[in-house]
N, C-alpha and C positions, 0 to 999 in steps of 0.2 A: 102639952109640950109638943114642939113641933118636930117630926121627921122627916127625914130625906128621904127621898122614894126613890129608891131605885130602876132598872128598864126594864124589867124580868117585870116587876108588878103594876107597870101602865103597861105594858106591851100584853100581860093576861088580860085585864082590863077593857084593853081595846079591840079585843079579839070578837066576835062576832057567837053571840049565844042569848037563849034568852036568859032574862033575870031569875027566872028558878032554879037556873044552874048555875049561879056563882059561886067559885070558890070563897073560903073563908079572907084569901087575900083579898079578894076583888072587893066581900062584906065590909072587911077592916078597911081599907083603901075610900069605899064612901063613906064612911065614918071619919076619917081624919079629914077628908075634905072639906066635910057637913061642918066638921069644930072649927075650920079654917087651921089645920095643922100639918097639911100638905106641901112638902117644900120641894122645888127641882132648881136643878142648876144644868146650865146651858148645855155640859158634855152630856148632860139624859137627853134634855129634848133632840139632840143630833140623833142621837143613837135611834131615838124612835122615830125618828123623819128619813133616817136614811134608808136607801132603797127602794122605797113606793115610787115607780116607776107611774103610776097614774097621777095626773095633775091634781083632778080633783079631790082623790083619797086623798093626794099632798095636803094639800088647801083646804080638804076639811080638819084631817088630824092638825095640822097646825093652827090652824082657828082654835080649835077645842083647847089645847095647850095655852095658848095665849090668857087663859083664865088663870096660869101661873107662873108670875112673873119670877124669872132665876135670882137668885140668890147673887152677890156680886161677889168674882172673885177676886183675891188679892195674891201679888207675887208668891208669897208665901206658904200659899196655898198649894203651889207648883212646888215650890221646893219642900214640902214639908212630904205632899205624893213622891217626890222623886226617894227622900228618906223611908219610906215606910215601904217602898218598892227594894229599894235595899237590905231593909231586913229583913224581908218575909223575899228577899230570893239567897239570905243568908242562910236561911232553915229552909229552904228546899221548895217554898211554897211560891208559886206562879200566879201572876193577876195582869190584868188591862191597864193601861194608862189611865182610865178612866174609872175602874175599879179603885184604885188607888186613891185619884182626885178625890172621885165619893169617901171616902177615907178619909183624907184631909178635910173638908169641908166639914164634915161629922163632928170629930175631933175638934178643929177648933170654934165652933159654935155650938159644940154642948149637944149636938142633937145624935138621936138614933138613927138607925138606918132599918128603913122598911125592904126585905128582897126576898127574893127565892131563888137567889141562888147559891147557890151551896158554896161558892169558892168564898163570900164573907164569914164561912165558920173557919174556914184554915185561918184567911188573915187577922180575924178576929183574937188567934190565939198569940199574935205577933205586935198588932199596930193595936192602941186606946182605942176601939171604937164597940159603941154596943150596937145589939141588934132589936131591932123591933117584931113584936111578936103580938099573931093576932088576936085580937079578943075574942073570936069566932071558932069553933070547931067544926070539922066534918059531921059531928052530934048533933051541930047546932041546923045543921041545912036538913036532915033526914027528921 
């Protein structure tokens, strides 16, 4: 089944360490690639392109990305983030425009959401969306 990855686990991913020190996300993460079950949508790849002030970090990170083609979005997809932004700032809970999108796109293509970030457990308790979770533990790397 395929998941949406969210920026929190390409942005671990691409962080600079060696392979004996990956986290369990970064393990999971080349495992859904390997299945070919790795999906992004264009507001990720922004978020991880934006800021690298060096050309060439640009132009590598983006090269590297190009192995995965976004996902296409549809009007709907906006308006349906704009609604789930409304309810989960009904019940108190705050997210990104982008956090949301991720949301939307989730939702209506059936898939998970792969993150580490913690603000998907609030919204999660508001908008259909599930979470993806690693098959890897911290047991498993020791």
């Amino acid at each position: 089944m395929s998941v949406l990855i969210e920026t929190s686990i390409w942005s671990e991913a691409f962080r600079r360490r060696s392979v004996d020190q990956e986290s369990p996300q970064v393990l999971e993460l080349r495992e859904l690639i390997s299945e070919c079950n790795a999906v992004m949508i264009g507001a990720v790849r922004q978020e991880l392109l934006s800021g690298i002030a060096d050309a060439r970090q640009f132009e590598a990170l983006r090269d590297r990305l190009r192995a995965f083609p976004d996902v296409p979005l549809h009007s709907s997809d906006y308006e349906l983030a704009a609604l789930h932004f409304t309810t989960c700032r009904r019940h108190g809970i705050q997210g990104s425009n982008t956090d949301f999108l991720i949301c939307a796109v989730a939702d209506r293509l059936g898939l998970s959401i792969f993150t580490s970030d913690r603000d998907f457990s609030h919204l999660s308790a508001h908008v259909p969306i599930r979470l993806h979770r690693s098959r890897f533990s911290q047991k498993d790397l020791e």
